[in-house]
NUNUSE-387960 format. One line per field, with one value per residue: residue number from 1; residue in one letter; x, y, z of N, C-alpha, C in turn. Coordinates in steps of 0.1 Angstrom, whole numbers, plus 5000, padded with zeros to 4 digits. Layout:
<atoms>
k <- NUM_...
r <- A_...
nxx <- X_...
nyy <- Y_...
nzz <- Z_...
caxx <- X_...
cayy <- Y_...
cazz <- Z_...
cxx <- X_...
cyy <- Y_...
czz <- Z_...
</atoms>
This chain:
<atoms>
k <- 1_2_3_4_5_6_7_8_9_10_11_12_13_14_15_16_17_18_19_20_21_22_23_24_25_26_27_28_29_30_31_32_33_34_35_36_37_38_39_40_41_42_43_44_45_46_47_48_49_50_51_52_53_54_55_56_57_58_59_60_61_62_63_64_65_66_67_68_69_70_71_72_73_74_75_76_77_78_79_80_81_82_83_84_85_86_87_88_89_90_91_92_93_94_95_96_97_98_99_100_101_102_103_104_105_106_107_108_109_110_111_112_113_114_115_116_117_118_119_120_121_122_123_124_125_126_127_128_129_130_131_132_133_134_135_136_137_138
r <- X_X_X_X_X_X_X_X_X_X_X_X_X_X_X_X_X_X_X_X_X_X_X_X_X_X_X_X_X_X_X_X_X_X_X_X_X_X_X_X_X_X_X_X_X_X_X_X_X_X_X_X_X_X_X_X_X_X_X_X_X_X_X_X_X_X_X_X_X_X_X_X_X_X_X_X_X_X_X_X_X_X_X_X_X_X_X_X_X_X_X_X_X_X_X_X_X_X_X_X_X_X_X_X_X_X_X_X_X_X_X_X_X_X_X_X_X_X_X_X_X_X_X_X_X_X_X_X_X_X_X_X_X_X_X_X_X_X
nxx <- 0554_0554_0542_0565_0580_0568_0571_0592_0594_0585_0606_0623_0616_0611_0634_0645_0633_0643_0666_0665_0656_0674_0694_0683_0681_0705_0716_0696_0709_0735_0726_0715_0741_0752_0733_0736_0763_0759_0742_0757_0777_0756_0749_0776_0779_0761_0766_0792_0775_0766_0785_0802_0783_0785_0810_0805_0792_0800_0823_0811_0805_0830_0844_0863_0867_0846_0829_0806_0797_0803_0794_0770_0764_0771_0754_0727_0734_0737_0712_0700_0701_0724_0711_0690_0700_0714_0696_0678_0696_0704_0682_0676_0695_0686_0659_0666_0683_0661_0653_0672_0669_0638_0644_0658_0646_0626_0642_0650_0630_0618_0640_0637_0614_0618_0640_0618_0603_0621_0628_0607_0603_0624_0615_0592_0609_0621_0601_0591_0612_0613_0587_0593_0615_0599_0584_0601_0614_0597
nyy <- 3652_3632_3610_3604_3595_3572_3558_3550_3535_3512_3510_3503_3477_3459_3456_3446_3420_3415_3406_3389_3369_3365_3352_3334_3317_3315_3296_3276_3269_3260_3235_3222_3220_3201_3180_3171_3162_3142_3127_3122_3103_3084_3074_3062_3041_3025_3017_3006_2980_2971_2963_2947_2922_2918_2907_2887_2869_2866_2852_2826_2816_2804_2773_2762_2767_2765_2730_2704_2695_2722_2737_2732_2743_2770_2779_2777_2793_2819_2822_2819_2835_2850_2865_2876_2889_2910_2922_2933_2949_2966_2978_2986_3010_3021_3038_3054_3072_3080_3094_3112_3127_3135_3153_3172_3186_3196_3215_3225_3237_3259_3273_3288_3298_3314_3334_3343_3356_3374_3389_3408_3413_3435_3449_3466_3479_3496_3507_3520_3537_3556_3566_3578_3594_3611_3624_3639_3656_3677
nzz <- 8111_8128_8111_8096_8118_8127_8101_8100_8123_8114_8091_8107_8120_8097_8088_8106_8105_8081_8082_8095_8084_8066_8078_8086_8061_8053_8073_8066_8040_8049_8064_8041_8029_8040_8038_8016_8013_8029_8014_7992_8003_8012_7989_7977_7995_7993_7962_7970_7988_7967_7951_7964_7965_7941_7941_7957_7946_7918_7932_7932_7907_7901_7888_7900_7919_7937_7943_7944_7976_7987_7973_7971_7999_7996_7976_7992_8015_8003_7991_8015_8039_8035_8013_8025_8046_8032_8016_8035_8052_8026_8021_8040_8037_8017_8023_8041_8025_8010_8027_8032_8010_8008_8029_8018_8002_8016_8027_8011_7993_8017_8020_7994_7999_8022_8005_7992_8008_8015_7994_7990_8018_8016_7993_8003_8026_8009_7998_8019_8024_8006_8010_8033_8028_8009_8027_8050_8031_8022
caxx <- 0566_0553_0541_0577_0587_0560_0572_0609_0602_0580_0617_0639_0612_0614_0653_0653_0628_0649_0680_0663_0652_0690_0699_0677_0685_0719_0715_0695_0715_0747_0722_0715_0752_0755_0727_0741_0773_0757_0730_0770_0781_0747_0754_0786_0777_0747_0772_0801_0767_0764_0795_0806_0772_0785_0822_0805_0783_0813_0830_0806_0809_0840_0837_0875_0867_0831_0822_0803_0791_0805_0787_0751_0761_0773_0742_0723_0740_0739_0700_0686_0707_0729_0702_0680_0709_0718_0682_0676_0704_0699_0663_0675_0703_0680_0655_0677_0687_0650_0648_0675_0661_0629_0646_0667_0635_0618_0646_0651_0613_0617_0648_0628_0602_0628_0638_0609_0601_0636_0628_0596_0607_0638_0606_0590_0621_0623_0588_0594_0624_0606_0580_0604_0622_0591_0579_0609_0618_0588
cayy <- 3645_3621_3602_3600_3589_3558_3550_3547_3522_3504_3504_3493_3463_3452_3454_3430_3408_3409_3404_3379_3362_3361_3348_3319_3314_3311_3282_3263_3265_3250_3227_3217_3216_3188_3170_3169_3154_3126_3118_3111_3093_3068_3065_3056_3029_3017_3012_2994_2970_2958_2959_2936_2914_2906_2900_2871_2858_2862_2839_2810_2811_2800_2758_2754_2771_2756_2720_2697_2701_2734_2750_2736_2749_2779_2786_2778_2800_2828_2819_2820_2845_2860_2874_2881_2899_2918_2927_2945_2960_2973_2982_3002_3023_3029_3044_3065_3079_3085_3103_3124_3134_3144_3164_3180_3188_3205_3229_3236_3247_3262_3287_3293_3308_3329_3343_3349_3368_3386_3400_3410_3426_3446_3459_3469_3482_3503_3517_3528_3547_3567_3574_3587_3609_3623_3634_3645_3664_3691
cazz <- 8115_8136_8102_8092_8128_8122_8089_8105_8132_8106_8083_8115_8123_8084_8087_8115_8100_8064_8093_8101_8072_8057_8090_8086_8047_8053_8082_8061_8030_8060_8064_8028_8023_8049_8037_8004_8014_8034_8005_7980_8006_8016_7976_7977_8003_7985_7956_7972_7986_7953_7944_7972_7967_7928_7940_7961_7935_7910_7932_7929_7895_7890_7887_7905_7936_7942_7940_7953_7989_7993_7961_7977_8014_7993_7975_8001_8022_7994_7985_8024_8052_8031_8008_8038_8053_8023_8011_8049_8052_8014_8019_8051_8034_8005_8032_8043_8015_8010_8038_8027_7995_8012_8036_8008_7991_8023_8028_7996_7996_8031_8011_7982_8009_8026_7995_7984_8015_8017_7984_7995_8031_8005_7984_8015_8031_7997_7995_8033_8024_7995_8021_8047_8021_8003_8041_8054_8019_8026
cxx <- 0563_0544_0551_0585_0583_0564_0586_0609_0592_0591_0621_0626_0615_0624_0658_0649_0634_0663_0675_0663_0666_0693_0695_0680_0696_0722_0707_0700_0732_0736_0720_0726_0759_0745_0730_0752_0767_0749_0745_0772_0773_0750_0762_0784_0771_0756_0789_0796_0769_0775_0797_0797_0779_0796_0817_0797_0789_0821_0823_0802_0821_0848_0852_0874_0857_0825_0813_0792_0793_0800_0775_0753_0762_0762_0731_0721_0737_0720_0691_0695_0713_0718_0693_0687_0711_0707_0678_0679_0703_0688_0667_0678_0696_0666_0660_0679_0675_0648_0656_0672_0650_0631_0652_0653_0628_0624_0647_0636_0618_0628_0640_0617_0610_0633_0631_0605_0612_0633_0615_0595_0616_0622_0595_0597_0622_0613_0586_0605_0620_0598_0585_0609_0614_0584_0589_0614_0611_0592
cyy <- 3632_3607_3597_3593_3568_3548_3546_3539_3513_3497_3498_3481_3456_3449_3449_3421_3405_3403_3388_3363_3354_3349_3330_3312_3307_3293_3275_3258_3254_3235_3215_3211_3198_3176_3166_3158_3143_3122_3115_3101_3078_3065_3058_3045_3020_3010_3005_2982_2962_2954_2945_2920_2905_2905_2883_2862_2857_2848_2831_2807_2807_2785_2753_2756_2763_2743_2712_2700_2715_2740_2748_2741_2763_2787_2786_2793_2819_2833_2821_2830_2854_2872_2882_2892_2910_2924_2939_2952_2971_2982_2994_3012_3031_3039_3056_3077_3087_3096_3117_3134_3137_3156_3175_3192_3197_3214_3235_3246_3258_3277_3295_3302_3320_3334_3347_3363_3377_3398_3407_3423_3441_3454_3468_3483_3499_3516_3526_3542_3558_3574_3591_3598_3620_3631_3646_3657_3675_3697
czz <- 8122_8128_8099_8104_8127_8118_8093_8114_8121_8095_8087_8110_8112_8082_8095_8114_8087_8071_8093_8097_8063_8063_8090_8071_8046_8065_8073_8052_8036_8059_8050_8022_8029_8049_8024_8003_8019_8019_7993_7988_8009_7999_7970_7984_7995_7975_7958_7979_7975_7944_7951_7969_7951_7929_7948_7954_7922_7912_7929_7917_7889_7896_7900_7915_7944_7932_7949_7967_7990_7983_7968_7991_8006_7987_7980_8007_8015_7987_8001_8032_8047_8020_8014_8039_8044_8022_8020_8049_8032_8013_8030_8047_8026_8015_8036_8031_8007_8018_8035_8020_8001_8021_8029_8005_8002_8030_8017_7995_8005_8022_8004_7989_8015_8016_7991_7991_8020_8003_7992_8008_8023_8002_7995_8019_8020_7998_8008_8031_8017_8006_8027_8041_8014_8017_8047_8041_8019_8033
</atoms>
């Protein structure tokens, strides 16, 4: 009997590390869901960037609005700070967005490992139980 007592705190511990395991699954998959939403919305940003960038290089194509002086301050303007400005700020968000996608990618791993080992502790948990009943059944 004191084989079968063994094999029973060997089940609890496995059934508070499969506790445990869920426990952590489930928080990173919260996590996942909130990294998801930001990585639509840096996309969404990214793509009202370039929208905005070809409503202002729309405008200076159209001959009534811009002549003259104000087309060369305009593409000036459009050709040295504003491009600057835009390019950074572009280059940052896309960063970003990098950053999300690799973080995506190393909980998704990180899940894929706790399930792996949730099945794992279960088959465990399992092969413990048979134990306990083929001892105890004598």
């Amino acid at each position: 009997m004191a084989e079968a007592a063994t094999l029973k705190k060997q089940k609890s511990a496995k059934q508070a590390e499969l506790s445990q395991c869920v426990s952590d699954k489930a928080s990173i998959e919260e996590k996942l869901e909130r990294l998801r939403t930001a990585k639509k919305e840096v996309a969404s940003v990214q793509t009202e960037i370039k929208d905005l960038k070809s409503k202002v290089k729309d405008k200076s194509d159209q001959p009534d609005t811009w002549q003259g002086k104000k087309l060369t301050e305009f593409e000036n303007l459009m050709e040295g700070a504003f491009k600057t400005d835009y390019d950074t700020y572009y280059k940052k968000i896309d960063n970003y967005y990098d950053e999300i996608c690799d973080e995506i990618t190393r909980l998704e791993n990180e899940a894929n490992e706790k399930g792996g080992l949730i099945g794992w502790l279960g088959n465990q948990i399992n092969n413990l139980g048979n134990e306990i009943d083929k001892l105890v059944h004598h």
